[in-house]
C-alpha positions in Angstrom: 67.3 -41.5 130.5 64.6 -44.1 130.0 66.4 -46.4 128.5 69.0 -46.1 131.5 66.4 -46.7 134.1 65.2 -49.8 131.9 68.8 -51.3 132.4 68.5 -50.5 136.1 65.4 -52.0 136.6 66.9 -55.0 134.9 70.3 -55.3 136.5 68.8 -54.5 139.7 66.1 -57.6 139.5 66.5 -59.5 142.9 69.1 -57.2 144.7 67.8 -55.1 147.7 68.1 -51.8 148.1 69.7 -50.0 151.5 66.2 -49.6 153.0 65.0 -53.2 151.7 68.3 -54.5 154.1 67.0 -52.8 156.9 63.6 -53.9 156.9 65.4 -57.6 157.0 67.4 -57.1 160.0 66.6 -54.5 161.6 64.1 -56.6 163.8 66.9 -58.9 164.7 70.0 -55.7 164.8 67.6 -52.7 166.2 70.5 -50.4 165.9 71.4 -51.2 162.6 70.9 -47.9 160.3 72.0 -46.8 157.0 75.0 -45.3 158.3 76.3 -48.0 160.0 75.9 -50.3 156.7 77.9 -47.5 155.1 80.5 -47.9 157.8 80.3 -51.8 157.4 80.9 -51.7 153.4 83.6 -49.2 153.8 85.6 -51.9 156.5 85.1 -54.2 153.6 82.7 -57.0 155.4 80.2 -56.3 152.4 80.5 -55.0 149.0 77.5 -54.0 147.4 76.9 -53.3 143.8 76.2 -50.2 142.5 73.9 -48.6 139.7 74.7 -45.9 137.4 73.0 -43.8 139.0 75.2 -44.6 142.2 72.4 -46.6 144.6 74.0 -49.3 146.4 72.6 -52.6 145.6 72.6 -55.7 147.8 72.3 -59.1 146.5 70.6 -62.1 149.0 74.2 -63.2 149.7 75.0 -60.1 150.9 72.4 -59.7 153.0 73.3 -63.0 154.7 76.7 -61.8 155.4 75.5 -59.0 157.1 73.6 -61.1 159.0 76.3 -63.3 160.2 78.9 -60.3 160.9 76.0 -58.4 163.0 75.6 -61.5 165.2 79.7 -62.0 165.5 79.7 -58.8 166.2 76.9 -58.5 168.9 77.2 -62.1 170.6 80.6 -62.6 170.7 81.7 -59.1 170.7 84.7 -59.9 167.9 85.9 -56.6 166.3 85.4 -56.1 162.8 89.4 -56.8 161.7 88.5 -60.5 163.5 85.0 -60.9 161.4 86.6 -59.5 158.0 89.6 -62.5 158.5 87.1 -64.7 159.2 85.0 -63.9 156.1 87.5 -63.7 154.0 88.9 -67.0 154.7 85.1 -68.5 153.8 85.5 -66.6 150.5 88.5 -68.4 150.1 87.3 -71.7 150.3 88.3 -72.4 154.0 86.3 -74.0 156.4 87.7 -72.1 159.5 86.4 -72.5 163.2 84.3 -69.8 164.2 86.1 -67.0 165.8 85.6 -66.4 169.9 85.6 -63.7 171.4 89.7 -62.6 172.5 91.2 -63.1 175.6 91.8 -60.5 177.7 95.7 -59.4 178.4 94.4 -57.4 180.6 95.5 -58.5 184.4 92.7 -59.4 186.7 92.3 -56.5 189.2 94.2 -56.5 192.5 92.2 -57.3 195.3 93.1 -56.2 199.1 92.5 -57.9 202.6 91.9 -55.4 205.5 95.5 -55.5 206.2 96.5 -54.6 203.0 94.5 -51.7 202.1 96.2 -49.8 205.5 98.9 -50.5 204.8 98.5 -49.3 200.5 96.8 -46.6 201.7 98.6 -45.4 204.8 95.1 -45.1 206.5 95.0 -45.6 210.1 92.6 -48.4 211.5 90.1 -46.3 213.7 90.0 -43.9 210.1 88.8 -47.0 208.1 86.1 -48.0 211.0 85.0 -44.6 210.9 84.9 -44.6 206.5 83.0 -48.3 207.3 80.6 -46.8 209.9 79.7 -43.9 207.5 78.6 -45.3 205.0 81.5 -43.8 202.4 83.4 -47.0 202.0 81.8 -50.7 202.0 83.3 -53.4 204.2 84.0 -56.6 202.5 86.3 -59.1 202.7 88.6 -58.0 199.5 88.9 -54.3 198.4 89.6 -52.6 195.5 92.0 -50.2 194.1 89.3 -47.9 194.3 89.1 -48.6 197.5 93.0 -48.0 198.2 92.5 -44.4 196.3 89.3 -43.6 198.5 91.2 -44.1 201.3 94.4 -42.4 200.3 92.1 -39.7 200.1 90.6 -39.7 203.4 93.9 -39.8 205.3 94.9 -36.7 202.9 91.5 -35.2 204.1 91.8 -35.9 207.6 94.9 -34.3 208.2 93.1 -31.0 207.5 90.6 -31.8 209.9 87.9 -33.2 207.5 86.7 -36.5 208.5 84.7 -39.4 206.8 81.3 -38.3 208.3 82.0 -34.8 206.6 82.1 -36.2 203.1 79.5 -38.4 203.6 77.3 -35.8 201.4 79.7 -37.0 198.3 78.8 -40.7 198.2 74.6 -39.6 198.4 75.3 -36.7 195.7 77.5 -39.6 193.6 74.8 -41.8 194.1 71.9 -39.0 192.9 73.8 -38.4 190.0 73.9 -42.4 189.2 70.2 -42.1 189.0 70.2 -39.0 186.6 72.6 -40.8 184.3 70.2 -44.4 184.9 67.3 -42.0 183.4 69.3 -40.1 180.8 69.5 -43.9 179.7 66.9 -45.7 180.2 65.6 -45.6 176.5 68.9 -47.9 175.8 68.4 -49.5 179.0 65.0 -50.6 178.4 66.7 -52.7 175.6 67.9 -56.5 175.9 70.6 -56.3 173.2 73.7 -56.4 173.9 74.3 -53.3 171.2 71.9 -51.2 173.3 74.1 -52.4 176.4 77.3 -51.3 174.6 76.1 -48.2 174.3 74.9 -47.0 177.9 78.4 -48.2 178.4 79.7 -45.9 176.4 77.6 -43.1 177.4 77.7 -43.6 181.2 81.4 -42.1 181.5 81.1 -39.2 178.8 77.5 -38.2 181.2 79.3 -38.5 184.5 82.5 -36.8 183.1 80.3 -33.8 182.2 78.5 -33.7 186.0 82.0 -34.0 187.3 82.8 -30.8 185.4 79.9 -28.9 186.3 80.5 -29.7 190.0 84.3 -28.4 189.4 83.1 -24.9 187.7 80.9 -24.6 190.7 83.5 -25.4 193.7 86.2 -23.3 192.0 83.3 -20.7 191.6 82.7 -21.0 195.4 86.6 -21.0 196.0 87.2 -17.8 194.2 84.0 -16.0 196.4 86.0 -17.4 199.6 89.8 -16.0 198.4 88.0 -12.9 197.1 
């Protein structure tokens, strides 16, 4: 055993260990962790040498590629299969350009003049001045297809008598839960990378998914007492 931790020591002279790499860039990539440089090794961006005893070892080179696949990653938002080309074809020799981010196929959202959202929405004009004058839709100059659905939803409403001054209560309790989720987050928030960003944007919807249920259990609840 000693004389395999002698041969460690030695093979191991001038390579960095996981927690040496995070005290390099962990001030520049403050959500970097050990897992995630598990993650990053097993999508092949770096490959790390190992002891016999099984310790992943990084060398300085490695440690620079990390480095340049964290900031790909983070300022130009490239996905790893984009960065792992990209490296590979430096391995190779290649001088290639760096990579940008992708354009989006993604269609640029519809927008809707007054016009158009009554007529997409079926929504009478006096209903919309009324939705304006409430406060439950925003007047502007081009609308949304959130807007279209909002509306679609009012003239379904008001045929049952309920009008936009009646649900009125929805756009305050939408906007109360906005501020739970804003403080839920604000630890991520608080932060200026675009990492931390990322990840309030991932967390936003899975938060207001979960008030949305709660406030389902509870109407259905409420339902079932009025049926009973």
């Amino acid at each position: 055993m000693p004389a395999a931790s002698a041969r460690e020591r030695s093979s191991s002279a001038g390579l960095l260990s996981i927690g040496q790499v995070l005290a390099r860039l962990s001030p520049e990539f403050s959500d970097l962790s050990a897992s995630k440089l598990r993650f990053l090794e097993g999508q092949g961006i770096v490959t790390p040498t190992r002891t016999e005893s099984g310790y992943r070892k990084f060398s300085p080179a490695d440690l620079e590629r990390l480095r340049l696949a964290l900031t790909l990653q983070r300022d130009h938002y490239l996905p790893l299969v984009v960065i792992r080309d990209y490296l590979a074809d430096v391995d190779a020799g290649r001088e290639p350009a760096t990579p940008t981010a992708v354009p989006s196929i993604v269609p640029a959202p519809r927008r809707y003049r007054r016009e158009e959202l009554l007529a997409a929405s079926g929504a009478a004009p006096q209903l919309l001045n009324d939705a304006i004058s409430t406060g439950v839709l925003v007047a502007t100059d081009a609308y949304t297809d959130q807007s279209v659905a909002l509306l679609r939803a009012l003239v379904a409403l008001d045929r049952h008598g309920i009008e936009p001054r009646h649900v009125r209560t929805l756009r305050q309790g939408a906007e109360r839960d906005v501020t739970l989720i804003e403080s839920a987050l604000s630890p991520l928030l608080r932060r200026t990378d675009a990492s931390s960003r990322g990840r309030a944007g991932e967390i936003a919807p899975e938060l207001a998914k979960r008030l949305e249920d709660i406030r389902g259990i509870f109407i259905r609840a409420a339902l079932d007492r009025l049926l009973s």
